[in-house]
MARRO-732273 format. One line per 10 residues: number of its first residue (from 1); their letters; for each residue x negated, y negated, z negated of N, C-alpha, C, O. Coordinates in steps of 0.2 Angstrom, whole numbers. Last residue first. Layout:
BEGIN
NUM	a	X:Y:Z:X:Y:Z:X:Y:Z:X:Y:Z; ...
//
This chain:
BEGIN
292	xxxxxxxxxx	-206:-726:-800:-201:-727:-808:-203:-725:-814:-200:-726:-819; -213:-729:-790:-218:-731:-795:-211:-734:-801:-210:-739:-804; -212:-723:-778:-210:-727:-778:-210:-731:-784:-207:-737:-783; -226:-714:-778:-223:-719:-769:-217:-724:-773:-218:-730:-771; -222:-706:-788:-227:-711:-788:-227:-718:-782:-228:-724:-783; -209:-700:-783:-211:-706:-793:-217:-708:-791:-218:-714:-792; -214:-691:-776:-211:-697:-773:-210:-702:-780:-210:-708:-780; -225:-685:-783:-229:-688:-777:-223:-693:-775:-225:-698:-772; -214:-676:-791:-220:-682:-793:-223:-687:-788:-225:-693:-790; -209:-671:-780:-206:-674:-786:-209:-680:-788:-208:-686:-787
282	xxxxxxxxxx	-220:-665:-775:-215:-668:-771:-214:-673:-776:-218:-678:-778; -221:-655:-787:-228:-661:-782:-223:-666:-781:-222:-671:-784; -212:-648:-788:-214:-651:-793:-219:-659:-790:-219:-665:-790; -214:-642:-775:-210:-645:-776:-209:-648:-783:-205:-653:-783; -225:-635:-780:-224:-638:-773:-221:-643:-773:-223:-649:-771; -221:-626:-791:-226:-632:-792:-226:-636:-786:-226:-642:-788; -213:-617:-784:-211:-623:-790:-215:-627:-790:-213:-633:-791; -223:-608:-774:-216:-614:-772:-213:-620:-778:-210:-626:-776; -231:-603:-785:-232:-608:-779:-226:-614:-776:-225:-620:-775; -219:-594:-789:-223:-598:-795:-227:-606:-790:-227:-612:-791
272	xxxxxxxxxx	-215:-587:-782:-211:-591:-782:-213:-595:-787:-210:-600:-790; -227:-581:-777:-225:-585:-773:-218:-591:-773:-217:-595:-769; -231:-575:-789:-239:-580:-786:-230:-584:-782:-228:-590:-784; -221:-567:-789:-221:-572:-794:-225:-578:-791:-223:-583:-791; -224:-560:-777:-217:-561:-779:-217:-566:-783:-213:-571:-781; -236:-554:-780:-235:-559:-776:-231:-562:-775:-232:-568:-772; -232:-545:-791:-238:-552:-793:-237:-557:-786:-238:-563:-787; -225:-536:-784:-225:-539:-788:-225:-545:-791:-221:-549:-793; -236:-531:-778:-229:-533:-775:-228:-539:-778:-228:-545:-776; -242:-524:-786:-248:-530:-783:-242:-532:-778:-244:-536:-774
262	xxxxxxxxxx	-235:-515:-795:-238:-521:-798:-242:-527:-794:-244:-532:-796; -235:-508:-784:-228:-509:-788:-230:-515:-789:-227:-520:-787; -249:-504:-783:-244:-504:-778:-240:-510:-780:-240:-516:-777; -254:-507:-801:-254:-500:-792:-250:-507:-789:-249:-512:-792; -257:-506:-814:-260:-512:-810:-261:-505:-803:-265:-502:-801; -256:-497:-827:-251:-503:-824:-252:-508:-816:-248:-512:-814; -266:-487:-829:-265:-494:-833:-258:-500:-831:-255:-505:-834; -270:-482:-819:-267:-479:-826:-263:-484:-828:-257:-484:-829; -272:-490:-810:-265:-488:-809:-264:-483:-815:-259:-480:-817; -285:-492:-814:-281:-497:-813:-274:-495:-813:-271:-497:-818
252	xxxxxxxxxx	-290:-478:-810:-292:-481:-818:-286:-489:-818:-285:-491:-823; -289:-479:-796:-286:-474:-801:-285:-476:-812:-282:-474:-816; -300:-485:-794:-292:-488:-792:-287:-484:-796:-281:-486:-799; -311:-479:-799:-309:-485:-802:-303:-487:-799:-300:-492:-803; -308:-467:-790:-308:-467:-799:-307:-476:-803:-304:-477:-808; -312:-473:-776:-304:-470:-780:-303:-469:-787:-298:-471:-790; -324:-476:-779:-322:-481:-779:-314:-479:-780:-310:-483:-783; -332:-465:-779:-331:-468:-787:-326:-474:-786:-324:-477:-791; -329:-460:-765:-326:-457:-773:-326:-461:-782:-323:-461:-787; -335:-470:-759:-328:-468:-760:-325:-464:-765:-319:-466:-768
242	xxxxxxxxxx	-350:-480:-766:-345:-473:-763:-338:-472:-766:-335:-473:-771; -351:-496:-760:-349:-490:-765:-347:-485:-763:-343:-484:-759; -353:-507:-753:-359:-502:-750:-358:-497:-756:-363:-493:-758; -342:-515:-757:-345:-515:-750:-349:-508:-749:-347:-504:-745; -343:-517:-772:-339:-511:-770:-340:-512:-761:-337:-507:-759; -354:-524:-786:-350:-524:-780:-349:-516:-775:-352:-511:-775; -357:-526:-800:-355:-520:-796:-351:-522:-790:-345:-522:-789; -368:-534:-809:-359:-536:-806:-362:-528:-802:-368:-526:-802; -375:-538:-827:-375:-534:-819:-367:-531:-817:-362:-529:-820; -374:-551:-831:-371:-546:-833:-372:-541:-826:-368:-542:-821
232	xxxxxxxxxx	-378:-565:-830:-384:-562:-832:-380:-553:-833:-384:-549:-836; -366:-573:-830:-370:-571:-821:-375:-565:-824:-376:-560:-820; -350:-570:-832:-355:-570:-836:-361:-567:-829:-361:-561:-826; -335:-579:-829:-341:-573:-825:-348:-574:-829:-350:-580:-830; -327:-587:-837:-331:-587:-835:-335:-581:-833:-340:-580:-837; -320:-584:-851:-314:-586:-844:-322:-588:-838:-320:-593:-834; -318:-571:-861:-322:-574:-856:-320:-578:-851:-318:-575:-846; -313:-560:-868:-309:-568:-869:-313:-573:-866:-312:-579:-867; -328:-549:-870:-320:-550:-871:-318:-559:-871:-322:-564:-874; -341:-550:-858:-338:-553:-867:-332:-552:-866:-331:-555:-861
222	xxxxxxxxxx	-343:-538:-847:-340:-546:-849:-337:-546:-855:-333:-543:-858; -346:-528:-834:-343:-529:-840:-345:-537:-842:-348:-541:-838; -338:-528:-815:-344:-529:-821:-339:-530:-830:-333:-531:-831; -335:-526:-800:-334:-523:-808:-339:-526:-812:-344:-527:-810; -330:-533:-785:-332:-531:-791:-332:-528:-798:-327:-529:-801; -317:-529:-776:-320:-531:-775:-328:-531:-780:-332:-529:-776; -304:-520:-773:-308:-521:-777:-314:-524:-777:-318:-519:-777; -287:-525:-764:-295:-518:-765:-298:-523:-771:-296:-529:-774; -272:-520:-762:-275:-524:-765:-282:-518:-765:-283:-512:-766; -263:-510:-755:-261:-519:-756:-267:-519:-756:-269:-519:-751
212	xxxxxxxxxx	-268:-493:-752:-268:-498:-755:-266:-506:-753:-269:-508:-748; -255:-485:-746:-261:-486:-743:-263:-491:-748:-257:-494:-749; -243:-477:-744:-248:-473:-750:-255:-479:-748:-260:-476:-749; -236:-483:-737:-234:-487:-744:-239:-483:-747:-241:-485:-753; -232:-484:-724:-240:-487:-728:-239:-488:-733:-242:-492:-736; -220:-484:-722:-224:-480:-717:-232:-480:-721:-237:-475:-721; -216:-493:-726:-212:-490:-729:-217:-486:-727:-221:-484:-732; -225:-510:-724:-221:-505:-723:-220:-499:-725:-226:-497:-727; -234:-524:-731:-236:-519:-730:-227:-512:-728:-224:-511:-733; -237:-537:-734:-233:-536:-734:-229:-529:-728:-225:-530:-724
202	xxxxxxxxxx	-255:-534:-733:-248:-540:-737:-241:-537:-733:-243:-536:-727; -266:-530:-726:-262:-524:-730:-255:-529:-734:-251:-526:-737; -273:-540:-717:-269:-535:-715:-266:-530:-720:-264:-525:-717; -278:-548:-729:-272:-551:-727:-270:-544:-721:-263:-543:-722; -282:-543:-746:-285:-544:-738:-277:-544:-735:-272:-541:-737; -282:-546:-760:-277:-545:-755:-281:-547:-748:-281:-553:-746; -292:-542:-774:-289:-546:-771:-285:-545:-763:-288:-540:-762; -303:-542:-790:-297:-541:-784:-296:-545:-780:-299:-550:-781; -313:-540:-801:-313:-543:-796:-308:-541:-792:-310:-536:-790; -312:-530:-816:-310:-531:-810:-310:-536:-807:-306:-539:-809
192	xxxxxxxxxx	-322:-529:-832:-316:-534:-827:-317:-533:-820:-323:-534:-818; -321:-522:-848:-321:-520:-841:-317:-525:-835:-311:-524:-834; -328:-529:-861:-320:-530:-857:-322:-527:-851:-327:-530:-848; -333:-526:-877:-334:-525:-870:-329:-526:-866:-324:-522:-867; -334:-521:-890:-335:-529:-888:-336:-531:-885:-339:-537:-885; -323:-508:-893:-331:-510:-892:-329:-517:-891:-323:-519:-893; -310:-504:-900:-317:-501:-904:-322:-502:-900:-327:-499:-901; -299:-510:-889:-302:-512:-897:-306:-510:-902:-305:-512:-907; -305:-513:-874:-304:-508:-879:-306:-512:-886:-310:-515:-889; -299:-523:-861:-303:-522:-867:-301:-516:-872:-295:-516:-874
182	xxxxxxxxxx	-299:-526:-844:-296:-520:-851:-301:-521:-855:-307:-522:-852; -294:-535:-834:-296:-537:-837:-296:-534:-844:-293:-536:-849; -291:-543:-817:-290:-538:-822:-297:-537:-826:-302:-537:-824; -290:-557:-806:-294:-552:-811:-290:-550:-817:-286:-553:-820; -284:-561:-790:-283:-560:-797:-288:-554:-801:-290:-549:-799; -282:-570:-776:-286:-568:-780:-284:-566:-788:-280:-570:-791; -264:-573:-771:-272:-575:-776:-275:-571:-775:-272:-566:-773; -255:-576:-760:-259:-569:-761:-264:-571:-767:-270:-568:-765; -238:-581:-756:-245:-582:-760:-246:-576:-762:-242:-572:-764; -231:-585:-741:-233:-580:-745:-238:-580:-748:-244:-579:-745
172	xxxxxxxxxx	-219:-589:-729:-223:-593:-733:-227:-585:-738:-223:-580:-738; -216:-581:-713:-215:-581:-721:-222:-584:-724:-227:-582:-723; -216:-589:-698:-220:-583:-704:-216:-586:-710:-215:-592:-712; -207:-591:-686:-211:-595:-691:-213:-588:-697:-209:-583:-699; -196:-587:-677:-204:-581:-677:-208:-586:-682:-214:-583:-682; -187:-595:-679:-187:-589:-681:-190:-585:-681:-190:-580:-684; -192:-609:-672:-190:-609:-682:-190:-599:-682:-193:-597:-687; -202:-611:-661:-198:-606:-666:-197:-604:-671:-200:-600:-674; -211:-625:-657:-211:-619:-662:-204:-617:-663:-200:-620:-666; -209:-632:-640:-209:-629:-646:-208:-625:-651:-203:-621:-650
162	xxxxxxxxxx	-213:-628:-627:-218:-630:-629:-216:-630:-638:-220:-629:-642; -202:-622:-620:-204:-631:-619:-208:-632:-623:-209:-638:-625; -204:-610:-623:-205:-613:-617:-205:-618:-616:-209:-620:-611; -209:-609:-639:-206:-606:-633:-207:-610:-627:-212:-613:-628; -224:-600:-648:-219:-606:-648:-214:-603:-638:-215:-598:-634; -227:-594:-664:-225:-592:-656:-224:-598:-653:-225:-602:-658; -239:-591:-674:-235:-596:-673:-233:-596:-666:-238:-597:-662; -253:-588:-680:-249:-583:-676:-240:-584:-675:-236:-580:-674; -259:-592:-689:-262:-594:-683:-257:-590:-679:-258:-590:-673; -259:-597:-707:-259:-594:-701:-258:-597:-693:-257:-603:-691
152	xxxxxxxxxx	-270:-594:-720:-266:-599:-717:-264:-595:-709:-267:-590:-707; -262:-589:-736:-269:-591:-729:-265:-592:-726:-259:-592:-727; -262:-599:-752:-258:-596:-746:-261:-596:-740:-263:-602:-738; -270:-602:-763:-269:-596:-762:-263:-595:-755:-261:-589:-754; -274:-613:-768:-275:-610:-763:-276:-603:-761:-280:-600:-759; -266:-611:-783:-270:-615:-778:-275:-610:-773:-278:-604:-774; -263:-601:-791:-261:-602:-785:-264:-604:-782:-265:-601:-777; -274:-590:-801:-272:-597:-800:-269:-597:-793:-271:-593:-789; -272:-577:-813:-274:-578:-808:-271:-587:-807:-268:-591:-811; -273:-562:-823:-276:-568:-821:-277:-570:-816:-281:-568:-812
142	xxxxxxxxxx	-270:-548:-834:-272:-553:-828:-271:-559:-827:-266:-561:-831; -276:-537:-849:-273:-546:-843:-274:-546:-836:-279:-545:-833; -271:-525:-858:-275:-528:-850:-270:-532:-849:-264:-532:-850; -280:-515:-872:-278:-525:-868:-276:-526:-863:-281:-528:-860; -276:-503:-881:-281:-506:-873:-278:-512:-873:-272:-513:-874; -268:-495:-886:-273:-498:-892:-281:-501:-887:-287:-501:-888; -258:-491:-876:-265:-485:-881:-269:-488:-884:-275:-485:-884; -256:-507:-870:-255:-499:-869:-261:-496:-873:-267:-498:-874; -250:-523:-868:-255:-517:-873:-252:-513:-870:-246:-513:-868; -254:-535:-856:-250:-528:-860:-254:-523:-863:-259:-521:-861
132	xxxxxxxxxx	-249:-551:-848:-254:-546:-852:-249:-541:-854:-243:-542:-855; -255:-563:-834:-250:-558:-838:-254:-551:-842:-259:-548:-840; -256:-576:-832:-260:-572:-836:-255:-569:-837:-251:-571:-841; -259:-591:-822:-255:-589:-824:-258:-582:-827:-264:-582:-825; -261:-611:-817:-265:-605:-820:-260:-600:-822:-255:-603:-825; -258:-622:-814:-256:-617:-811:-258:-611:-810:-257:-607:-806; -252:-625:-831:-250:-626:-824:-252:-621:-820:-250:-616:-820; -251:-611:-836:-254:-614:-838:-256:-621:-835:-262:-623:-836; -240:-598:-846:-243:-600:-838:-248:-606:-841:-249:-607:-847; -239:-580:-846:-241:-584:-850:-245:-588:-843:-248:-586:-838
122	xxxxxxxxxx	-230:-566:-848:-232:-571:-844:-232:-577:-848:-228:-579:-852; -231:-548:-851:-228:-552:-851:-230:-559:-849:-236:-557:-849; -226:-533:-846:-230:-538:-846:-228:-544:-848:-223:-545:-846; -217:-520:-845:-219:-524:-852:-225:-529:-850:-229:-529:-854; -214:-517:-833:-218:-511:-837:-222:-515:-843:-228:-514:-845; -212:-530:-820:-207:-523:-825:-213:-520:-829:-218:-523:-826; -209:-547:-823:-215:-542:-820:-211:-536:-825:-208:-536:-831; -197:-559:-817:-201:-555:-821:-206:-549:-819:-205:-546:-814; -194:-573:-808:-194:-568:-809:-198:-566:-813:-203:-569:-815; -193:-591:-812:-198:-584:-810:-197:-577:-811:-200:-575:-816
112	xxxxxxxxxx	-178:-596:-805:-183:-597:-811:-186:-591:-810:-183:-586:-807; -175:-598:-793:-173:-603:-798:-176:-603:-803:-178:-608:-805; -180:-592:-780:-180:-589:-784:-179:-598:-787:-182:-603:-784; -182:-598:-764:-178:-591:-767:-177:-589:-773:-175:-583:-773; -179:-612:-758:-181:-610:-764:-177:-601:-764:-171:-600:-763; -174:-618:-748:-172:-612:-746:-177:-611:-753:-180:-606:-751; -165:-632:-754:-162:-625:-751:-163:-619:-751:-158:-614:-752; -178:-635:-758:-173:-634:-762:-169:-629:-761:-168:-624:-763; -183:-641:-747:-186:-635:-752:-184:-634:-757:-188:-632:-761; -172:-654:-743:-174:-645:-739:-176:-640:-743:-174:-634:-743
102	xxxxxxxxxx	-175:-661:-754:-168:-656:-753:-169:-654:-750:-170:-648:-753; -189:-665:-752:-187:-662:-758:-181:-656:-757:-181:-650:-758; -186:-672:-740:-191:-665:-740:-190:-660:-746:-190:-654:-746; -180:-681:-744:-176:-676:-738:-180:-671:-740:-178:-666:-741; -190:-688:-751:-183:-688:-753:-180:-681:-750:-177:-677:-753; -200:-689:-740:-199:-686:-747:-192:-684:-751:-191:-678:-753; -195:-697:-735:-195:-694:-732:-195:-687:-738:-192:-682:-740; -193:-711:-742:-186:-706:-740:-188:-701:-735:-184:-699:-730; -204:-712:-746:-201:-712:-751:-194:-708:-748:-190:-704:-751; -210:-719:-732:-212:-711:-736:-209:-709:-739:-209:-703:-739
92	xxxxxxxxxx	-203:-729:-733:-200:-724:-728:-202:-717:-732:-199:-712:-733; -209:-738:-743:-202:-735:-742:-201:-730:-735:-195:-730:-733; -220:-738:-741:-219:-736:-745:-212:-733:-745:-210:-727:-746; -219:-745:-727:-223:-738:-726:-222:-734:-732:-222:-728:-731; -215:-755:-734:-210:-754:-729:-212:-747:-727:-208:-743:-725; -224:-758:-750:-223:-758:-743:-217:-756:-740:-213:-755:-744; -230:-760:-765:-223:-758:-762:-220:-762:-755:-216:-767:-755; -243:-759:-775:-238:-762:-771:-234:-757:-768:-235:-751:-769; -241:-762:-794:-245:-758:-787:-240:-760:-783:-234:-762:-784; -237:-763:-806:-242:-767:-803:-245:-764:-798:-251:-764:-797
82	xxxxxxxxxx	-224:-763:-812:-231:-755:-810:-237:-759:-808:-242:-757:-810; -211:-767:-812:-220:-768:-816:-223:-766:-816:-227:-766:-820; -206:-770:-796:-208:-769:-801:-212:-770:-807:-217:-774:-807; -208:-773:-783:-203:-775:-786:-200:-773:-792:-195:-774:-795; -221:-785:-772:-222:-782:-780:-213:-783:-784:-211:-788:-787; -225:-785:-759:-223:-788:-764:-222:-782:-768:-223:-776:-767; -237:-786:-743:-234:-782:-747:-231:-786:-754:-234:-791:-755; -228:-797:-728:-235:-796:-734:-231:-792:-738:-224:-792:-738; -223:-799:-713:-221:-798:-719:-228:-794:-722:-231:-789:-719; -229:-814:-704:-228:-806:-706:-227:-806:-714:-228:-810:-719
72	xxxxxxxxxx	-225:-827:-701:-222:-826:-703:-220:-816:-703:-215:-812:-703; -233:-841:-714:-234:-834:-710:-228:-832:-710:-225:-832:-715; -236:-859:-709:-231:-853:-714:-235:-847:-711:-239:-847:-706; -244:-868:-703:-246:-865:-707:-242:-859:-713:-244:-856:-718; -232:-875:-697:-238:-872:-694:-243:-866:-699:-244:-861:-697; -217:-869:-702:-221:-872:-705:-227:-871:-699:-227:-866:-696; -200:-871:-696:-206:-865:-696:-210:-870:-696:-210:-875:-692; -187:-875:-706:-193:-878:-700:-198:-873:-701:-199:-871:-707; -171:-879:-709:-176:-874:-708:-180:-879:-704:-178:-884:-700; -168:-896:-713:-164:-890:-712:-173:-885:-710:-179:-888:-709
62	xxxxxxxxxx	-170:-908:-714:-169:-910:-708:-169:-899:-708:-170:-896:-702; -171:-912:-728:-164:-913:-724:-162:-911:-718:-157:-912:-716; -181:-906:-733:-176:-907:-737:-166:-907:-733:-161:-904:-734; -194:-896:-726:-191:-904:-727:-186:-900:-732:-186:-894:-734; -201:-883:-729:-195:-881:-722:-191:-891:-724:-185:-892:-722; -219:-881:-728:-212:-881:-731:-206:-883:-726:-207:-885:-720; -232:-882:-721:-229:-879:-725:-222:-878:-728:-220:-873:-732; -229:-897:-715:-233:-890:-713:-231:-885:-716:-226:-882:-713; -227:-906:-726:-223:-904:-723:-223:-897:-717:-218:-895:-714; -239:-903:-734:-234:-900:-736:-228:-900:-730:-225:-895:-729
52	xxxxxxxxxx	-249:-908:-725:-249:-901:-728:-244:-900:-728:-242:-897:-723; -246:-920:-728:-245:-916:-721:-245:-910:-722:-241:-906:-719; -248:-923:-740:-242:-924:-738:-239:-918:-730:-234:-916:-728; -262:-925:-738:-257:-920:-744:-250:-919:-741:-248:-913:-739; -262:-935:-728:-265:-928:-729:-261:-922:-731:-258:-917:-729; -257:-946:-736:-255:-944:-730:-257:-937:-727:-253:-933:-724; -266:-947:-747:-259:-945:-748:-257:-944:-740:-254:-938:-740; -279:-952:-746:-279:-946:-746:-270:-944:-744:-269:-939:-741; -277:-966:-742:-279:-962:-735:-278:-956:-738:-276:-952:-734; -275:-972:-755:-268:-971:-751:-269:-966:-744:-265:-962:-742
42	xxxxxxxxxx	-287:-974:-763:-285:-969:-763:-278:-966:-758:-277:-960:-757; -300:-978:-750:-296:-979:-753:-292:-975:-754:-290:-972:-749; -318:-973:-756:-312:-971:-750:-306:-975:-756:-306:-976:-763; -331:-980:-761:-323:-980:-763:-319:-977:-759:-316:-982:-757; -342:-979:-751:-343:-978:-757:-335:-974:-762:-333:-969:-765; -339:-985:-740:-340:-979:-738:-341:-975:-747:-341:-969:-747; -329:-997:-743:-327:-993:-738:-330:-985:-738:-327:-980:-736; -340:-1004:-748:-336:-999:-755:-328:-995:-750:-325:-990:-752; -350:-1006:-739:-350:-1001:-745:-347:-1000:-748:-348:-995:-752; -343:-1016:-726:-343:-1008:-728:-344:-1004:-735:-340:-1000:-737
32	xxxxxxxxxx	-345:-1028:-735:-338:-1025:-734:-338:-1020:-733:-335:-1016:-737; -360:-1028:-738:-356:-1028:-744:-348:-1025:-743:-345:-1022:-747; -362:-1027:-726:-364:-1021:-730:-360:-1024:-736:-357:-1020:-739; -360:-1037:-720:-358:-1034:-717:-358:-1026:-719:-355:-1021:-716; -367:-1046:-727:-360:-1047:-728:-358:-1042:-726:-353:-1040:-729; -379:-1044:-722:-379:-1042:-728:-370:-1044:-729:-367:-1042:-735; -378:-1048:-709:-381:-1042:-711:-378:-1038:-717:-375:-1032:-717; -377:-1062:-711:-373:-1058:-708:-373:-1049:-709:-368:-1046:-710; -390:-1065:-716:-385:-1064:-719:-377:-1063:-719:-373:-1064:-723; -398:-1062:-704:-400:-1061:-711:-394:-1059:-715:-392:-1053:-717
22	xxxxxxxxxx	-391:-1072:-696:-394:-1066:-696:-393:-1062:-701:-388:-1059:-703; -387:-1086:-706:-390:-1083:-703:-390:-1076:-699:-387:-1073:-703; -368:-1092:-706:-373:-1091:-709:-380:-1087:-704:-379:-1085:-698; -358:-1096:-698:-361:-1101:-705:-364:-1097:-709:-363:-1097:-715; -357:-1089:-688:-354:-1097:-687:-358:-1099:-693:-362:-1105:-692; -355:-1075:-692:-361:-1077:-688:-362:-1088:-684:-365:-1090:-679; -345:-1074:-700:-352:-1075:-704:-358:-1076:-697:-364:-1078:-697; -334:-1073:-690:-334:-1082:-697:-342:-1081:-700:-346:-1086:-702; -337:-1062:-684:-337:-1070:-681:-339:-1074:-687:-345:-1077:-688; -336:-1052:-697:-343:-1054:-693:-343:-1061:-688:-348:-1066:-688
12	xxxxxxxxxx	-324:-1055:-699:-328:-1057:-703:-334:-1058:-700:-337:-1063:-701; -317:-1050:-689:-315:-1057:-691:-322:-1060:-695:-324:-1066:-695; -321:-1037:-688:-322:-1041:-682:-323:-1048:-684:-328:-1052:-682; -316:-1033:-699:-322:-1033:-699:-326:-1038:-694:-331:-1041:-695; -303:-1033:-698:-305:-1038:-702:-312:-1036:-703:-314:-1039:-708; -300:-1025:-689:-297:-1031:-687:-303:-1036:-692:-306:-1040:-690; -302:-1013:-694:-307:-1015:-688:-308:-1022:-688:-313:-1025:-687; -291:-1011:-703:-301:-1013:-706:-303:-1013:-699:-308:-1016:-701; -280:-1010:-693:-281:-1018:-699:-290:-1019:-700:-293:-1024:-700; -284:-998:-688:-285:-1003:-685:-286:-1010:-689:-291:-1014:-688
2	xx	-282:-990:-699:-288:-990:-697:-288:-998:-691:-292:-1002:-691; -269:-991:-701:-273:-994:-706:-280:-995:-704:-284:-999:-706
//
């Protein structure tokens, strides 16, 4: 096409320089171009278009063709209504999960949470948990959260080629933090305990059994049904306490329900109460990876 308009520009320019002036050679020569540059004609767009397309698209008859412009990475797609995507990283995770679920199933030790003996009873909250008992017209709760309640450890053998042994692997084991919590029902006053599980005394031997689990960490009084530390309430910390007043307040605990027994116990539940939510997670965290 481009040559035909050369052709007859050429043509034109001779015939107007035969019979006409300068001048008006000129001006012929701007009448032919300006609708040249003013008008494109329509037909030069469609070979374009067209090219595109055939760039893009595999023809009709002459069978596959890898497009210049096709891509041939695979892009994330959408196989559901969730409106979220769904990768190849999605699908792997989703079976890894899957298997991770069944393994912590296997070794799950407890199907449903064990109970606390000497009348407590449990109230949960997701991961919040509260066990309470009346004794002689006294209140006592406890309280505690799993989250992050399992330390961490460092003391992982490994053998000769450098890998971990499944058999010297520690036992998983939740220790919260927990508060105790006696209120008398003739004051307005709850005596609360700060506790907690320093990790040389956990899962302590037949040899150690008169030694304390669990120490004390603070005392302070506190509005009954407080779920917040009341800061303006003078705390009593037990670091720089004497020993004698500090056996009477442990002693004042094990009246009550809250020894030994009871701090076993609690990590029994802490631990199979942690393990369920774990796998609760999983659960969920693989529903979300694959968005049912």
């Amino acid at each position: 096409m481009l040559k035909c308009f050369s052709r007859a520009l050429y043509a034109a320019g001779r015939l107007t320089s035969k019979t006409a002036p300068r001048s008006s050679t000129c001006r012929g020569l701007e009448q032919l171009l300006r609708p040249a540059l003013i008008a494109p004609c329509p037909p030069a767009v469609w070979p374009f278009t067209r090219t595109i397309w055939m760039l893009c698209s595999s023809g009709s008859t002459a069978g596959p063709r890898q497009g210049l412009l096709g891509s041939t990475r695979r892009t994330p797609h959408l196989s559901c209504g969730c409106g979220g995507l769904h990768t190849e990283g999605d699908k792997a995770f989703a079976e890894f999960l899957s298997d991770e679920i069944k393994e912590e199933r296997k070794i799950q030790k407890h199907k449903s949470l064990p109970k606390m003996s000497g009348g407590w009873e449990l109230e949960l909250n997701g991961t919040e948990a509260k066990i309470l008992r009346h004794v002689g017209g006294e209140k006592i709760s406890v309280s505690f959260n799993i989250n992050n309640s399992i330390p961490p450890s460092f003391d992982e053998e490994e053998t000769q080629d450098g890998q971990k042994n499944p058999d010297n692997e520690p036992e998983i084991v939740s220790t919260p933090n927990f508060v105790v919590e006696v209120t008398k029902q003739a004051t307005n006053q709850s005596l609360v305990f700060d506790c907690h599980f320093p990790e040389d005394e956990v899962g302590h031997g037949e040899e150690e059994e008169e030694s304390d689990i669990f120490t004390i960490r603070e005392v302070s009084f506190q509005p009954p049904g407080e779920s917040d530390w009341k800061e303006t309430s003078y705390t009593l910390t037990t670091d720089s306490l004497d020993w004698a007043l500090y056996d009477h307040l442990m002693d004042f605990l094990a009246d009550r329900g809250v020894d030994n027994t009871f701090a076993d116990e609690l990590v029994e539940l802490s631990t199979a109460l942690e393990h369920q939510e774990y796998i609760k997670f999983l659960e969920e965290l693989n529903r979300f990876v694959k968005c049912h």
